[in-house]
N, C-alpha and C positions, 0 to 999 in steps of 0.2 A: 716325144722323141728324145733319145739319146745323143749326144755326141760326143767325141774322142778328138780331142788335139793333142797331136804330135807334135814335138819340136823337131824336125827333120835334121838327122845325125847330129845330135844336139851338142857332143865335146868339139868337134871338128866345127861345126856352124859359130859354137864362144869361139875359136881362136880365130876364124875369118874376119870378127866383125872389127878387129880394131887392127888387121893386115891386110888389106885388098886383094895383095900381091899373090893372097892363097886363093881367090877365086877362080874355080876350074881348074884348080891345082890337085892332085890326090892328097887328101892326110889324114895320120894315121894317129891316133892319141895311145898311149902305154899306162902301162899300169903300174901300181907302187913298184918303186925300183926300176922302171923302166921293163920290165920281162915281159909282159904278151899285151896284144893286143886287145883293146877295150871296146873303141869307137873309127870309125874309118866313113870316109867321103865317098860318094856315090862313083869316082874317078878311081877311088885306092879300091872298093869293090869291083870292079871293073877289069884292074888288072890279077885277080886272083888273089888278091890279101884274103885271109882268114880268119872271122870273128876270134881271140883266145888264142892264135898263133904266134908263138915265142918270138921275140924281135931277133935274137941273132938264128931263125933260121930264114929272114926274106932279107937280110943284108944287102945280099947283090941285088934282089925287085927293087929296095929304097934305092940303091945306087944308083942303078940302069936307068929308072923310071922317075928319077929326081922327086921323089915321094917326100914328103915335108911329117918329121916326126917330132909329137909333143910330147912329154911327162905331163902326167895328168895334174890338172890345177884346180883341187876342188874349191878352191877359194872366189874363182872367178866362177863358174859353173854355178856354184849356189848361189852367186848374186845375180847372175841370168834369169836361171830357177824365180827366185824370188819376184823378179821384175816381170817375167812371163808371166807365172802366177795372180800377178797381183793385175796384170792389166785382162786377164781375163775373167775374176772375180769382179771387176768393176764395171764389163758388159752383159754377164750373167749371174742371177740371183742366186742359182744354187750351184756350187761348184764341188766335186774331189779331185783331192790333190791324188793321182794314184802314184805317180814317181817323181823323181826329180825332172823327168820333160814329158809327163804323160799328164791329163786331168780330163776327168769326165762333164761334160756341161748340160746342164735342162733345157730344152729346147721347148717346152712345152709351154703352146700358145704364143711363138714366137716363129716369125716367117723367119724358116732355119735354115735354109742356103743362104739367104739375103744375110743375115747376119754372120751364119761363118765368113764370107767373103770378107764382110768389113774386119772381122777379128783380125784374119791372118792378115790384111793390109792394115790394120793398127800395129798388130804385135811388132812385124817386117821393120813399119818405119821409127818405131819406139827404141827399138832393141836392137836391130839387124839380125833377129832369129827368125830364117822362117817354119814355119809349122805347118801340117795340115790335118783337117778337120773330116772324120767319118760320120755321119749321121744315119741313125737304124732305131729300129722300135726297143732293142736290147740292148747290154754292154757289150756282147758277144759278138752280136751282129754291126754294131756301131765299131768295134777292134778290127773285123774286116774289112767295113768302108773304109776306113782309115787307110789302109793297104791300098786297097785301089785309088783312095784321094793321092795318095804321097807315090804311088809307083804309074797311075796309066791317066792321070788330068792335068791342067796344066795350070788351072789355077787352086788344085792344091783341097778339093773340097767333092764330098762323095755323098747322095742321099737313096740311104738303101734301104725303100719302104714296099715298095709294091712287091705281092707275092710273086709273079714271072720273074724278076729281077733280084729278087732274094735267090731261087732256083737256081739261076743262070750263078750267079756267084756263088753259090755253094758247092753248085757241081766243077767252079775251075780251081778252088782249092783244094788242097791238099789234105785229110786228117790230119796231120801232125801239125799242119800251120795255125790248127783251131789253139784258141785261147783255153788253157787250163788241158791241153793235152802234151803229155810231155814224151819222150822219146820210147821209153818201155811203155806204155800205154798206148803211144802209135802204132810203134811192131806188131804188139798183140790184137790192135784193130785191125790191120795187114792180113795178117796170118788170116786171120777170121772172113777176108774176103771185104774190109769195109775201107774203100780207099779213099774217099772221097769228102769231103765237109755233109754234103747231101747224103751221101751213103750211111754217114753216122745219124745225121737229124729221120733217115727213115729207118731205120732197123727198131725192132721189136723192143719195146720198153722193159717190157717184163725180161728181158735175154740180157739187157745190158744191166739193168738194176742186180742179177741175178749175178752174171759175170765182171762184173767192175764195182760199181759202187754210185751212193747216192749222187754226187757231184757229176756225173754222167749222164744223169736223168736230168738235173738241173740247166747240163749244158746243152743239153738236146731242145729242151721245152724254149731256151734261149735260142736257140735255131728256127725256133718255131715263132718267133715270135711274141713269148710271153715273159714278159721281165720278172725275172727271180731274185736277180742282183740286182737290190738297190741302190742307189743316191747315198754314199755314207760323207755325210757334209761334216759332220762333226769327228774334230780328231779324235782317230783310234788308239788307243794304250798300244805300244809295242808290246808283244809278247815277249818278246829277247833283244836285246841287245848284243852285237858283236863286234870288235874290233883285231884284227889279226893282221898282219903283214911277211910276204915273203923277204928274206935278205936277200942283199947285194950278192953277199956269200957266203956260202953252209959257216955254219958255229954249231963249235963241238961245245965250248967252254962253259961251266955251266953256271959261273956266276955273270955271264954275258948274255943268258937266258931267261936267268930270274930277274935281273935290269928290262930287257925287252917285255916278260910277261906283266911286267910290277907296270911297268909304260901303258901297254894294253888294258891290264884292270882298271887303272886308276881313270882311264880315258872312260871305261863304261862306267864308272860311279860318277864320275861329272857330269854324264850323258842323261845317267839316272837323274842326279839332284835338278837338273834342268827339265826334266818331264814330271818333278817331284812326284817319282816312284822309289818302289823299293824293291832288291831282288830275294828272292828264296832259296839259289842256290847259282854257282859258277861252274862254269867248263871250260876245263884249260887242256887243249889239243897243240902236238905237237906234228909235224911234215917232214919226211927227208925229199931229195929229189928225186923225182919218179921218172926225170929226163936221164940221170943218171944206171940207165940199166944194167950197165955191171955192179954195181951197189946193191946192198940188201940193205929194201926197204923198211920201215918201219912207222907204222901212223898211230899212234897213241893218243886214247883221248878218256879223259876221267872228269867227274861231278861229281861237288862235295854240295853238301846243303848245310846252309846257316840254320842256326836255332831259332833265331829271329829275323826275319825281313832287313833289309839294310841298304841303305845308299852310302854309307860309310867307307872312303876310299883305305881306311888303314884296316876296316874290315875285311874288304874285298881284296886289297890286295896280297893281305896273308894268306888268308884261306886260297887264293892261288897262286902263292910261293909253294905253299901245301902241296898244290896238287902236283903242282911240277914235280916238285921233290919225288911223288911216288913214281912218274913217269920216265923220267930222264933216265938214258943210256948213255954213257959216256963212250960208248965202240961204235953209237952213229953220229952224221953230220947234218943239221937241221937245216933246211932251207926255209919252212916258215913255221909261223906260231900265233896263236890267237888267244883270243878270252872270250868265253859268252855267259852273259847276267842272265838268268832265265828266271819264268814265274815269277812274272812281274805283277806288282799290288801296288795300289795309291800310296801313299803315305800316311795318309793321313788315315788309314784302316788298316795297319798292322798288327797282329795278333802278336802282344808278347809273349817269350817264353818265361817260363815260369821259375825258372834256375838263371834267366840273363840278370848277370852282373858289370855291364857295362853301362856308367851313365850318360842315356842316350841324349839328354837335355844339354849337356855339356860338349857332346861331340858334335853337336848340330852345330852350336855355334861356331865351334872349329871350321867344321868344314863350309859353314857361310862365309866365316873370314877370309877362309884360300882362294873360294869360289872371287870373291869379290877382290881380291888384291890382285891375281892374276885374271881378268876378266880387265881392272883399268891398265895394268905394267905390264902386261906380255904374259902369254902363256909357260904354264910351267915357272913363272918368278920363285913361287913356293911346290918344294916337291918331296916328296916320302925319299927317306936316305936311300933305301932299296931301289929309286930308280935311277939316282946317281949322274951325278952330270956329267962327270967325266968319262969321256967315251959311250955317249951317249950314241946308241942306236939311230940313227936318221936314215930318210929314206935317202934313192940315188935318183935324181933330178936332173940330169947331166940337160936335157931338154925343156927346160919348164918355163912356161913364156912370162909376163909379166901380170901379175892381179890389180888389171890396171882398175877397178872398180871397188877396190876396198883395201888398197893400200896407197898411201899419201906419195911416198916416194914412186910411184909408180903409173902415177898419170900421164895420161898421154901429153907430150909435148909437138905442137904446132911452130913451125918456124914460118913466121909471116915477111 
């Protein structure tokens, strides 16, 4: 048996545990900059908030409805993450981490409601996060327990093994609610007359193999019972790497954009040297705003590839000064901008080029020394002139609570 813990609305659940005062409060977490929504309270669901709904169009819902709004704090988040994580690798042998509040657990050979129970009342008292646990013969089917643990029980813990009770749950979800079916894939099972989670796991193998694609047949066989997806205990290489941010406020200027992009690069060559990989090529995409409908839009987005493989942040950060360069319009106004490292290889297995003339023994140690100076004295102590410090891009935080778990100045203070 399979199971899935949830950390139930896991950004909203970190900022309760160290404010009381938000329990059975609605709130609502924001995204870089504050602009849409990310994460929201079973209370801010309730009154109509919108997964990705901009914050300044439910202004008067937070007023009216004394709705409690965070800036997102990933600093405290990951150290949750981390402490969820780790307390539930120490009740179960084999664990995947699947997100920052999601992880699959083995339950095999192990009386598995008796122990979800005790889990989510370990994690609850450890952490103050609560979570809940789906338990099913599949990933698939264990993604839906999980649904009905966290949406219709009350202490939080779902076991869905027997065939009639598989049935019954299949037939009350949705197509589109199944795991690995996404919105154009829903439609088109719709149309087709297939509404239903059941609907899909009985329809003709051969019709969907034929009409969709392998992963369809895998997800159905997963509806049935037979696990396809397995157990990946061992970390997986990211394929890409991303970092992108919307602004406060469009920027035309374009040496305000080659500072932002040079920011984003050099974030994904640290990201690299710390998975010690290396990438094969970058993509540097540019956003205007698309709230903006009298504006003509514009979405740009271009990949160069290196010669050689590279974690090299003065590498990486030229070749997408580069690409900017071909991209930029100076007649639009950017609201966001990213970088993506892509084709990703170990380090340790890169194929040189045969014309590279840059010595890679010499740059390593550079970028060890950065790695390590700004790792003990603060981030960014040392930084490529191209990302500049003055007038440095930052995000807008106007709400951002306190990281009271991995920042010295920011413990919590008791007055006895």
């Amino acid at each position: 048996m399979i199971g899935l813990a949830d950390c139930n609305n896991f950004y909203a659940s970190c900022e309760r545990v160290f404010n009381p005062k938000l329990k059975n409060k609605p709130v609502v977490v924001l995204s870089n900059n504050d602009g849409c929504v990310i994460a929201r309270s079973n209370e801010a669901k309730l009154l109509g908030v919108k997964m990705g709904e901009p914050a300044f169009k439910i202004k008067s819902l937070i007023k009216n409805h004394d709705i409690a709004v965070f800036s997102t704090n990933f600093a405290l988040y990951g150290d949750f993450s981390d402490r969820v994580m780790s307390i539930l690798k120490s009740e179960i042998d084999n664990v995947e981490v699947y997100s920052i509040d999601e992880a699959f657990l083995d339950f095999q050979g192990i009386d598995s409601l008796a122990k979800a129970e005790y889990i989510i009342q370990k994690v609850k008292k450890w952490t103050g996060i609560p979570i809940s646990i789906g338990i099913a013969p599949t990933k698939v089917l264990a993604k839906l327990a999980n649904t009905i643990a966290k949406k219709y029980t009350n202490k939080g813990v779902f076991l869905l093994d027997s065939p009639s009770l598989i049935n019954r749950a299949l037939s009350f979800f949705s197509v589109d609610e199944l795991w690995g079916i996404g919105s154009r894939y829903a439609k088109r099972l719709k149309y087709f007359g297939i509404n239903t989670a059941l609907d899909f796991r009985n329809t003709d193998r051969k019709w969907l193999r034929k009409n969709f694609s392998i992963n369809a047949v895998h997800l159905q066989k997963e509806l049935y019972g037979k696990s396809i997806y397995e157990l990946e205990t061992k970390k997986v290489r990211k394929k890409n790497i991303c970092t992108s941010r919307s602004f406060f406020e469009d920027i035309n200027n374009y040496s305000r954009l080659r500072q932002a992009i040079s920011q984003f690069a050099n974030n994904c060559a640290v990201k690299l040297r710390k998975e010690k990989s290396c990438c094969s090529c970058v993509t540097v995409f540019l956003r205007t705003n698309f709230f903006k409908q009298d504006k003509k839009q514009y979405f740009p987005a271009i990949t160069l590839n290196f010669p050689t493989p590279t974690n090299d942040s003065m590498e990486i950060v030229s070749m997408a000064n580069m690409a900017l360069k071909k991209i930029y319009k100076k007649e639009f106004n950017y609201k966001k901008a990213g970088v993506i490292v892509q084709n990703i290889v170990p380090a340790d297995y890169v194929q040189m080029s045969l014309f590279d003339q840059i010595n890679r023994k010499s740059r390593r140690k550079i970028m060890s020394s950065v790695d390590k100076i700004n790792l003990l004295m603060g981030r960014d102590k040392i930084y490529l002139a191209s990302q500049s410090a003055r007038n440095r891009i930052e995000m807008k935080q106007q709400r951002l609570s306190p990281c009271y778990t991995t920042r010295f100045s920011d413990i919590l203070k008791i007055s006895i």
